[in-house]
C-alpha positions in Angstrom: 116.7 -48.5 12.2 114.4 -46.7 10.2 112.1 -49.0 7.6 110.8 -46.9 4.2 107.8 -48.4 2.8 107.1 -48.2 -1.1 105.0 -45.8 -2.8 102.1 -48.7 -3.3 101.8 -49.7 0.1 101.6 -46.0 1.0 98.5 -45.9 -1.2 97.0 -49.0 0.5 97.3 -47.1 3.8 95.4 -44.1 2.5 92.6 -45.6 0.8 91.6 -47.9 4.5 91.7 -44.7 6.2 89.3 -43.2 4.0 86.9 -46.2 3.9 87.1 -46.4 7.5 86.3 -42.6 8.2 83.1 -43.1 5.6 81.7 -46.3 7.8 81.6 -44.0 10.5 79.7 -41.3 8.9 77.1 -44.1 8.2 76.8 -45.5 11.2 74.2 -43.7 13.7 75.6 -41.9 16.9 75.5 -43.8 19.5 75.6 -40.8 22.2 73.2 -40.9 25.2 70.9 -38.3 24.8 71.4 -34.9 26.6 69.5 -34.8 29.8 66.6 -32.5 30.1 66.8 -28.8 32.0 65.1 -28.0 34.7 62.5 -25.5 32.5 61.7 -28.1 30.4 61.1 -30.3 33.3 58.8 -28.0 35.1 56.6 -27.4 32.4 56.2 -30.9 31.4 55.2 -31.5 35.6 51.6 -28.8 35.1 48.5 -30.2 34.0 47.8 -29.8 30.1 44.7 -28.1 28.8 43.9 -27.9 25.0 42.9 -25.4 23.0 39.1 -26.1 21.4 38.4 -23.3 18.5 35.3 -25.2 18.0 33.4 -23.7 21.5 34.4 -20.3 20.4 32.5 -19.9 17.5 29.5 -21.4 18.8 29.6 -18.8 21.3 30.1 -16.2 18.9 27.0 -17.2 16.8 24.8 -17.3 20.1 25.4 -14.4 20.9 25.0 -12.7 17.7 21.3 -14.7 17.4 20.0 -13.5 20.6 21.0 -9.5 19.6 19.0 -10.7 16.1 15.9 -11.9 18.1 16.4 -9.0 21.2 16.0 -6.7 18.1 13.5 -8.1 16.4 11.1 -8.6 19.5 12.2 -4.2 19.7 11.4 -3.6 16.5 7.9 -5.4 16.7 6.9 -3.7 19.4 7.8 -0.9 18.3 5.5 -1.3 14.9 2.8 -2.7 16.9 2.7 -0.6 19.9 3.6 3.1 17.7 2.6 2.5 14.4 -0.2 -0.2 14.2 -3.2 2.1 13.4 -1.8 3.9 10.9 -0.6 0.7 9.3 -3.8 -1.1 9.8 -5.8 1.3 7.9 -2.9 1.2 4.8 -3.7 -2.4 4.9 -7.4 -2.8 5.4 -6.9 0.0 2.1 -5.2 -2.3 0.0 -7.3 -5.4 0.4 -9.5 -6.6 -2.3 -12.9 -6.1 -1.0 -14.9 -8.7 -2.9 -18.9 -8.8 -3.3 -20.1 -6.5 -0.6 -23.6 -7.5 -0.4 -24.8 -4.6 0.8 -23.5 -2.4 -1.6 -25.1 -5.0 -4.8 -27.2 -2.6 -7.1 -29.4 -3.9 -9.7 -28.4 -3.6 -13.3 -29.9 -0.6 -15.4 -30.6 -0.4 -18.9 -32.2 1.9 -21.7 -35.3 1.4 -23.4 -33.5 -0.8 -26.0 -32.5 -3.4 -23.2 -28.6 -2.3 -23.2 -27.0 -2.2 -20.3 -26.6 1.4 -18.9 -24.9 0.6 -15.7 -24.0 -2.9 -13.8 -22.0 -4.4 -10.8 -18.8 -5.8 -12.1 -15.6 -6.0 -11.1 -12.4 -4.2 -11.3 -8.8 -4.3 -10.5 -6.3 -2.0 -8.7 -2.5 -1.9 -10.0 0.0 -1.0 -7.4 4.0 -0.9 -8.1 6.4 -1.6 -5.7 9.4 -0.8 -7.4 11.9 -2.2 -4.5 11.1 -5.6 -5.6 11.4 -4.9 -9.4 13.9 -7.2 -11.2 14.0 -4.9 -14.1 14.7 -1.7 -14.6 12.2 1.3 -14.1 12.1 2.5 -17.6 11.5 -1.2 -18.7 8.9 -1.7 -16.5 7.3 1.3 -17.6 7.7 0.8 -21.5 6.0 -3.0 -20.3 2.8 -1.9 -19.2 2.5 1.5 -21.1 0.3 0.5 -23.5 -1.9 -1.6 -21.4 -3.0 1.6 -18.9 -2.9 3.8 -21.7 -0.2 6.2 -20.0 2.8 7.4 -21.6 5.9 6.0 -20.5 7.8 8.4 -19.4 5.0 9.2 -16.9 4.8 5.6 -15.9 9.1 6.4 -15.0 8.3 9.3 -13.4 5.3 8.1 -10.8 7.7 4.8 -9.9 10.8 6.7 -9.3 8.6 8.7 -6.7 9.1 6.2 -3.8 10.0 2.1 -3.1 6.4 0.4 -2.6 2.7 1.4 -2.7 2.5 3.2 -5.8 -0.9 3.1 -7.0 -1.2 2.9 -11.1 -4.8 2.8 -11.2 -8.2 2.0 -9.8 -10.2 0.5 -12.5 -8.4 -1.9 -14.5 -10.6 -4.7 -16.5 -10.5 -8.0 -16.1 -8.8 -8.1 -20.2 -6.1 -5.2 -18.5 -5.4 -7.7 -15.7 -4.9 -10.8 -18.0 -2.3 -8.8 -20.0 -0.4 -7.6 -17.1 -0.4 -10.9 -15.8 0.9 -12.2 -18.5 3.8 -10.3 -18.4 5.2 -11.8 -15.3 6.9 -8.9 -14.3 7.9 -8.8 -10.1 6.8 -5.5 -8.4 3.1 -5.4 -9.4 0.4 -6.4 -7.8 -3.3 -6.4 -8.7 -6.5 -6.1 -6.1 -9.7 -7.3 -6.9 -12.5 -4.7 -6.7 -16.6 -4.9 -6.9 -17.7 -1.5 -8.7 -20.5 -0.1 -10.4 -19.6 0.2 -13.9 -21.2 2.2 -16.7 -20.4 0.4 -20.2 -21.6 3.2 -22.4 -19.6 5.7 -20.3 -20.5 9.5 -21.0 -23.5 8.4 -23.0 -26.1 8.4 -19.9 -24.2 10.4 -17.4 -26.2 13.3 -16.4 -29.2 11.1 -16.4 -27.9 7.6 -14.2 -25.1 9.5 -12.0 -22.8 7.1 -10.7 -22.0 5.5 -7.6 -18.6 6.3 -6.0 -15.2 4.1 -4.7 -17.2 4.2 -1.2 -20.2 2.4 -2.9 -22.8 5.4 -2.3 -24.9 6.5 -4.6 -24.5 10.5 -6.7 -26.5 12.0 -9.1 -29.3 11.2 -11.0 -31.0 7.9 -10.4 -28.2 6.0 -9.1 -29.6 8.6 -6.3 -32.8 9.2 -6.5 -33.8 5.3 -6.9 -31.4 4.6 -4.1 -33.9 2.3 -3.1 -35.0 0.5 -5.7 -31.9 0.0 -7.4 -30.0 -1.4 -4.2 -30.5 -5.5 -3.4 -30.5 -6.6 0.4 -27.9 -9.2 1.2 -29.6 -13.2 0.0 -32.4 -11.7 -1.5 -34.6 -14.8 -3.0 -37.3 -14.4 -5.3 -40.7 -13.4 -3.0 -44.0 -12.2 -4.4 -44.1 -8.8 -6.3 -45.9 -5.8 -4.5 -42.3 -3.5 -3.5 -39.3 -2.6 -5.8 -37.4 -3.0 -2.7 -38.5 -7.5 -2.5 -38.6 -7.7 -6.3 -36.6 -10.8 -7.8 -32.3 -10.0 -8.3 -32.2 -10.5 -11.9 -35.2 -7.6 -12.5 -33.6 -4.1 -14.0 -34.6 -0.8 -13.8 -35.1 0.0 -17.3 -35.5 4.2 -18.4 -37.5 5.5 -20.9 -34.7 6.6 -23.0 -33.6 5.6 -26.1 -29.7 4.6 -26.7 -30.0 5.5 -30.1 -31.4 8.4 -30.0 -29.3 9.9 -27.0 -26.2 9.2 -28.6 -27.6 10.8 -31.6 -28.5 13.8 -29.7 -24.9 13.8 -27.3 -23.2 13.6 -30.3 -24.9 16.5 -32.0 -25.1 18.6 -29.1 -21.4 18.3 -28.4 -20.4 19.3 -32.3 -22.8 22.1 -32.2 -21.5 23.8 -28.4 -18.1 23.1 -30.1 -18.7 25.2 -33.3 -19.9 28.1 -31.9 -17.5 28.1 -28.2 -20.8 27.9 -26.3 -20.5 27.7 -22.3 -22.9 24.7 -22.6 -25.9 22.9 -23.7 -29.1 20.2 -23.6 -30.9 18.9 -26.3 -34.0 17.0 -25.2 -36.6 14.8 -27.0 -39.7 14.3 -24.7 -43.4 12.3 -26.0 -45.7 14.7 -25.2 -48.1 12.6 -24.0 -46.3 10.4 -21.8 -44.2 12.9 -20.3 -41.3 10.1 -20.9 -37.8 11.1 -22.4 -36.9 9.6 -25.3 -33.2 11.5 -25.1 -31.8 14.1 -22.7 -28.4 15.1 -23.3 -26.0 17.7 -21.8 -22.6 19.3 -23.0 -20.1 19.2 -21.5 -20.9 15.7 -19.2 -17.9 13.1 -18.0 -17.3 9.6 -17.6 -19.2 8.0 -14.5 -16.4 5.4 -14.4 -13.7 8.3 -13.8 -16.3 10.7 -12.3 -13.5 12.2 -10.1 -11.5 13.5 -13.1 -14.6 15.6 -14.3 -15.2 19.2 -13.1 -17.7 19.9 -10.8 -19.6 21.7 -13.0 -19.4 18.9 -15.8 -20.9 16.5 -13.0 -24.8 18.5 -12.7 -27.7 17.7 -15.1 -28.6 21.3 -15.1 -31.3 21.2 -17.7 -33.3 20.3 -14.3 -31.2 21.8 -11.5 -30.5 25.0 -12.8 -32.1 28.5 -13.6 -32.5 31.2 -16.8 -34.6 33.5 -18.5 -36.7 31.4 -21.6 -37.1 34.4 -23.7 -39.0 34.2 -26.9 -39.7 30.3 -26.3 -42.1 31.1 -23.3 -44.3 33.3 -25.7 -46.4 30.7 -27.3 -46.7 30.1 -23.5 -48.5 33.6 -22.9 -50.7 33.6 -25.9 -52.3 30.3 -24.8 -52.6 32.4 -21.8 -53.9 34.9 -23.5 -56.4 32.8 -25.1 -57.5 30.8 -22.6 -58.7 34.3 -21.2 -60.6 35.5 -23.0 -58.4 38.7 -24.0 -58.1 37.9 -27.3 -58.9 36.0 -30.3 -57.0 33.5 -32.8 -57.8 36.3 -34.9 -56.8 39.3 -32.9 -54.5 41.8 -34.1 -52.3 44.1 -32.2 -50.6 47.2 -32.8 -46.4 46.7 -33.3 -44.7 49.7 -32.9 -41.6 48.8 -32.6 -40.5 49.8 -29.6 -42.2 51.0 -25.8 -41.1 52.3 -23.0 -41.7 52.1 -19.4 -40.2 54.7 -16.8 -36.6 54.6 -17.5 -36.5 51.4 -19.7 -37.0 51.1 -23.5 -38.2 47.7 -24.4 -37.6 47.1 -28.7 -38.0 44.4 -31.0 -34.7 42.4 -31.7 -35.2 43.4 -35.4 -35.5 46.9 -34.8 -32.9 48.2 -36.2 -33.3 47.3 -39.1 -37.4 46.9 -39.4 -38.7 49.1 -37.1 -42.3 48.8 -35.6 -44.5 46.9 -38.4 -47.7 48.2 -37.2 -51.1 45.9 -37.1 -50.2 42.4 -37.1 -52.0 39.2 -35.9 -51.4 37.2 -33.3 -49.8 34.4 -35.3 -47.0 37.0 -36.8 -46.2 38.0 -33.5 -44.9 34.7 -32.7 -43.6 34.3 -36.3 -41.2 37.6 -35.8 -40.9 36.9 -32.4 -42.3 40.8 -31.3 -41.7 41.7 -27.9 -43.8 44.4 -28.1 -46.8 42.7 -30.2 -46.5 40.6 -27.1 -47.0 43.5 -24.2 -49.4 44.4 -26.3 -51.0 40.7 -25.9 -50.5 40.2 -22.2 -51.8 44.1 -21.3 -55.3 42.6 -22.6 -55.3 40.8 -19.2 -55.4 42.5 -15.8 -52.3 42.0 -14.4 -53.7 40.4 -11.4 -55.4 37.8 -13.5 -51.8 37.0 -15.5 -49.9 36.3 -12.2 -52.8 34.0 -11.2 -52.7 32.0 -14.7 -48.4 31.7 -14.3 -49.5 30.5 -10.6 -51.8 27.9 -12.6 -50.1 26.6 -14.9 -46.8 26.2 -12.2 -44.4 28.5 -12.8 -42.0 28.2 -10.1 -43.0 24.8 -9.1 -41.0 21.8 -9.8 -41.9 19.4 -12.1 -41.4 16.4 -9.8 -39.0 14.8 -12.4 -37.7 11.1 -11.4 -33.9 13.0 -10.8 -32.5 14.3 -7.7 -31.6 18.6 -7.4 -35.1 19.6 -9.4 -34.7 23.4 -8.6 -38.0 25.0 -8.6 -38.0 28.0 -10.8 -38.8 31.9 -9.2 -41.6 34.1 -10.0 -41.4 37.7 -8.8 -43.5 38.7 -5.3 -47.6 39.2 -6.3 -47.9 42.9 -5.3 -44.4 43.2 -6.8 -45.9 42.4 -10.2 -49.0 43.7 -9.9 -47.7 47.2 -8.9 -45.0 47.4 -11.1 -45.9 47.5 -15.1 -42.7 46.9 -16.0 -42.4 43.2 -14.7 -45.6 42.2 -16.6 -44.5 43.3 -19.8 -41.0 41.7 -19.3 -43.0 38.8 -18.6 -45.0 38.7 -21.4 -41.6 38.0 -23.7 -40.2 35.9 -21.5 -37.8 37.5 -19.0 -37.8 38.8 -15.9 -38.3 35.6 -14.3 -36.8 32.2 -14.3 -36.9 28.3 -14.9 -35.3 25.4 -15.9 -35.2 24.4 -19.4 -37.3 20.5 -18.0 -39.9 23.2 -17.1 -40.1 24.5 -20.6 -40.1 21.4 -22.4 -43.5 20.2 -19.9 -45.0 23.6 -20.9 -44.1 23.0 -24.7 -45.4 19.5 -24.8 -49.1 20.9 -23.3 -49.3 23.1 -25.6 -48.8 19.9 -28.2 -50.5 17.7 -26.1 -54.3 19.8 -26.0 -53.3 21.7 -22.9 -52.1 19.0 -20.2 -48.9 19.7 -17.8 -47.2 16.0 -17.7 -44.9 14.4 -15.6 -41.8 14.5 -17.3 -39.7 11.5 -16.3 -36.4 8.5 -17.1 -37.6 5.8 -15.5 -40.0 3.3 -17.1 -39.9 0.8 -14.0 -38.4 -2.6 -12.9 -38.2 -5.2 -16.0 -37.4 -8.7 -16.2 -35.0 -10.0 -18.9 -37.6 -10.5 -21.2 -38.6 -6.4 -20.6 -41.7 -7.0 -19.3 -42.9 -4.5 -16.5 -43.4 -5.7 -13.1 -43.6 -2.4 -11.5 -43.1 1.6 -11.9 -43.3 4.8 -9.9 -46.4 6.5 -9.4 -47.0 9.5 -11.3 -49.3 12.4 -10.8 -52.1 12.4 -13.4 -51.8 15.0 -16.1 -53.4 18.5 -15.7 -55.2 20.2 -17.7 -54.3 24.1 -18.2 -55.6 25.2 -21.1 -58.4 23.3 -23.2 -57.6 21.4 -26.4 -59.0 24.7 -28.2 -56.5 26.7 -27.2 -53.4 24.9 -27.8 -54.5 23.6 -31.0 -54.7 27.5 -32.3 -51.5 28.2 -30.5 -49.9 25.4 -32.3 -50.9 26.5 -36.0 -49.2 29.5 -35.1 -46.3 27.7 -34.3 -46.7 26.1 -37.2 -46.6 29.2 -39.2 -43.4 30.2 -37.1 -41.4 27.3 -38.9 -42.8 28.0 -42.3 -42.7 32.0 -42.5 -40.7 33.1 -39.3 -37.6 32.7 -37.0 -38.0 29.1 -37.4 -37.6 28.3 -40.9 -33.9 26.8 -40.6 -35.9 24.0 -38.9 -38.0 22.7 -42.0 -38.1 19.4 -42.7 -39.6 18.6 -46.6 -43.0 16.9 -46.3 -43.2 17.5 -42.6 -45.0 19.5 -40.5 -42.8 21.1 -37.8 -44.3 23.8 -35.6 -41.7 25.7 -33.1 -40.3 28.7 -31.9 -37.2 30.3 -31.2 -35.9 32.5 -28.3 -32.6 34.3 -27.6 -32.7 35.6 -24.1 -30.1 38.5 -22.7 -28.5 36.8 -19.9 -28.3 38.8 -16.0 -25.3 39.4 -15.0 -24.4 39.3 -10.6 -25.8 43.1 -10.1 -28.6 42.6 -11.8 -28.0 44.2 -14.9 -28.2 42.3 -18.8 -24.8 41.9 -20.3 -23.8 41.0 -23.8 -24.3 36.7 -22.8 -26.4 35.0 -24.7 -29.4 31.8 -24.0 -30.3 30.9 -27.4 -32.9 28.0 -27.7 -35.7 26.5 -30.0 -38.6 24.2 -28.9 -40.0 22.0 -31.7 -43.1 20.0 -32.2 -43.8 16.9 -34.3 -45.6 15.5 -37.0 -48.3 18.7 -36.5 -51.3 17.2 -37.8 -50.9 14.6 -34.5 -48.2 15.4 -32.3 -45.8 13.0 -30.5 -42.5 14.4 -29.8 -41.4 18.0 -28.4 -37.6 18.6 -29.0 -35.9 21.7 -27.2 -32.5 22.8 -27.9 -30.5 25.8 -25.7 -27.1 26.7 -26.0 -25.8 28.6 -23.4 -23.4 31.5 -24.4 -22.6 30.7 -27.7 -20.3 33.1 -29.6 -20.4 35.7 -32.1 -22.5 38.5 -33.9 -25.0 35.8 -35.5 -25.3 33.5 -32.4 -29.1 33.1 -32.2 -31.5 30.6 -31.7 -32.5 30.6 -35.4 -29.0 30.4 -36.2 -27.6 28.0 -33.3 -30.1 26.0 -31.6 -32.7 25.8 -35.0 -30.4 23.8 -36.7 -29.3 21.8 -34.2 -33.3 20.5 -33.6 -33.3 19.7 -37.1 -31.0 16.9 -37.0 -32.3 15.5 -34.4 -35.9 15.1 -35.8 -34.0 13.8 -38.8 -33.0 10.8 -37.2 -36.5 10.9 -34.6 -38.5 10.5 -37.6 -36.6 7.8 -38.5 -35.9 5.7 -35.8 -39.2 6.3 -34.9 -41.2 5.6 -38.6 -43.1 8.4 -38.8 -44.4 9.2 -42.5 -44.4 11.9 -44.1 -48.0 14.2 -43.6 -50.7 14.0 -46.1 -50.4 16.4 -49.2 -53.1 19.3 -48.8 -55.4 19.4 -51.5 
């Protein structure tokens, strides 16, 4: 029998089954797990080793630390081994060497107590541009105006290479303070002991300098080697030698700051108006023998000597040679005078012109004078005749004139306190004697040669009644009050010709500045005696070309000398170049400012 259930019990049924079907699905498995295979099994049976990252790296970095050191120790070697001269002496170049006491050098100064030259010290700038934090240009536009060097040159020198670069070699202590102060990386300043010369160009040619080695050049940096230079811990010991004298005594000179910038100044406009090769300009007392100025044109900075010519760096109003000309005549008449071939009030027959053999010797106004016929001995220095003055010097036997240029030291240095005196040249004794022609070249002053210090001592005798003096720079060791503890020995002066003589030769001279050549020299209320000379210059064969020594030697006050002042300008340019016209003027302004500084008065009016 079948049974039919309703429709609600049929429901009933459903909804257990599905209840009973979701408890299952909650309920965990309960199925043993599945047994392990027989891989599984023997890898779990080896030993287990883990893995340690750790160890690794620490190897790595080892290893990498002994290549580093196994390269460095190469590398050292190497540099030590290969290079280490070469880069010992770049070192031992670049370290500040600091008070050498060896090299110490006693301060100098001018008559006026100024300091001339002095131990100081300096700095040297060098770049390394590798260690710059800035950029080249800025670095460059930085320190520009402190070295005084345009930038773009400053941009160009550092781009050159990484390190070492000098910049300079004689910063001040104020330059070092200012680059200091700029904290820039990259520069670094060395510490230097130099000589230093504060008034520069001003007393070049007369003090030298001394050079980055510490040895002394030129002038009396040289030639008082040894009495400038201090031995290591000297103390103060008893006086007697320059050489044990205390440290704080200077070597004072004779000339005067003033003046010599006066006359440096002067000289420099005057080779500069008329394009002249060179020139000196010198004031000397004529008693004395000491030089109150002595400049040349052009000199140079002692403190940068090494950017000066060579030529710029010799004093040649003592080391080198010329022809005098018409200044040596005064020279000849004393000569003359002293004699006894002629009288103050001599006359001599001026034709003009003369000639000897093959040469024809004229007046420099001939062309447009001619000969002037009988004239005294006085106008023949006033026109400067050359042949009023053959005329002169054939009074004497010829014999007898080279004797008297032998007396009175022609060719003979004038043992000057500076180094490279050249001696001067006179022409072989039977040579002049035979020949005519060298005498009377002679007598107007050519045909032989000397330096212009050897004029100015035969100037000065003839201002001085007739004595050759020592002409010198140095006045001697000082202490800081300026009183003088000890000088160099001089010879005493000579007497050439008696006071006689050069008092007649100076009248004449005299009469040169009022009347003559010399008048562009005259000073109202003063009496100025001189003379002027323009000299042909030789050229390499032995021959006169158109060059040009123009000069003029004045003395001063007249009625009681004190001062000689000579003027030559080598090669000066133009049609009118002479020494009335060149040199005359120049003379005049310095005995402007001599009779000045010095307070000379005006002379006496003559009743």
């Amino acid at each position: 029998m079948v049974v039919k259930q309703s429709g609600t019990a049929m429901i009933s049924v459903l909804r257990g089954s599905q209840r009973r079907r979701q408890r299952r699905r909650r309920r965990p498995s309960r199925r043993p797990p599945r047994p392990p295979s027989e891989a599984s099994l023997r890898r779990s049976s080896q030993p287990s080793t883990p893995w340690q990252p750790s160890r690794l790296r620490a190897a790595l970095v080892w290893g990498v630390l002994v290549l580093a050191i196994v390269a460095l120790g190469g590398r050292l070697a190497y540099l030590q081994i290969h290079q280490g001269a070469s880069l010992a002496a770049i070192a031992l170049q670049q370290q500040a060497q600091v008070h050498l006491p060896r090299s110490a050098r006693r301060a100098v100064v001018d008559s006026q107590g100024n300091v001339v030259a002095m131990d100081g010290i300096v700095y040297e700038l060098y770049a390394h541009p590798a260690l710059f934090k800035q950029e080249i240009d800025q670095v460059a536009a930085a320190i520009s105006p402190i070295l005084e060097t345009a930038p773009a040159d400053l941009s160009d020198r550092l781009g050159r290479q990484d390190t070492g670069i000098k910049l300079s070699a004689d910063l001040s202590e104020e330059q070092a303070d200012r680059l200091r102060a700029l904290r820039l990386d990259g520069l670094e300043l060395l510490r230097k002991q130099r000589r230093l010369y504060p008034q520069e160009e001003l007393f070049a040619p007369v003090v030298g300098f001394v050079n980055l080695e510490g040895e002394p050049q030129l002038g009396i940096e040289l030639s008082m080697a040894e009495e400038l230079a201090l031995a290591p811990d000297t103390a103060d010991v008893p006086e007697g030698t320059s050489g044990l004298a205390p440290r704080d005594y200077s070597l004072q000179l004779t000339l005067d700051g003033r003046l010599q910038r006066i006359a440096q100044q002067e000289l420099a406009a005057t080779v500069k108006e008329h394009g002249a090769k060179r020139g000196t300009l010198m004031v000397m007392d004529v008693h004395s023998g000491a030089l109150q100025a002595l400049a040349i044109a052009p000199t140079f900075n002692p403190n940068r000597y090494y950017e000066a010519d060579v030529d710029q760096l010799k004093n040649w109003a003592v080391s080198d040679l010329y022809e005098p000309g018409s200044t040596f005549k005064p020279i000849n008449v004393a000569i003359a005078l002293e004699a006894g071939a002629i009288k103050a009030d001599s006359t001599v027959y001026d034709s003009g012109q003369i000639r000897y053999g093959k040469w024809t010797i004229r007046n420099a106004d001939y062309a447009s004078v001619g000969g002037r016929g009988q004239i005294s001995i006085g106008e023949v220095l006033a026109y400067s005749s050359n042949v009023g003055m053959i005329q002169i010097m054939n009074q004497l036997p010829t014999a007898d004139y080279y004797n008297w240029l032998t007396k009175i030291e022609l060719g003979q240095p004038t043992h000057i306190d500076l180094p490279a005196e050249a001696t001067g040249a006179m022409k072989d004794r039977q040579q002049f004697i035979k020949s005519s022609v060298e005498s009377a070249t002679t007598a107007f002053g050519q045909g032989f040669v000397l330096t212009p210090m050897q004029l100015l001592r035969y100037q000065a005798a003839i201002a001085n009644g007739g004595k050759l003096v020592t002409p010198h720079v140095v006045r001697g060791l000082v202490d800081s009050q300026q009183q003088l503890h000890w000088q160099p020995e001089r010879p005493a002066p000579k007497a050439v010709f008696s006071a006689e003589t050069a008092q007649h030769v100076l009248l004449m001279m005299e009469n040169v500045v009022k009347d003559g050549t010399g008048q562009p020299a005259q000073l109202p209320n003063y009496r100025i005696a001189g003379k002027t000379g323009t000299a042909q210059k030789a050229t390499a064969n032995g021959t006169y070309g158109t060059g040009r020594i123009t000069s003029f030697a004045a003395i001063l006050p007249v009625e009681a000398p004190r001062y000689v002042v000579l003027a030559i300008i080598d090669e000066p340019r133009g049609e009118n170049a002479y020494g009335s016209t060149v040199a005359a003027p120049l003379v005049k302004k310095m005995m402007e400012s001599l009779l000045v500084l010095e307070g000379i008065p005006p002379a006496e009016p003559v009743e």
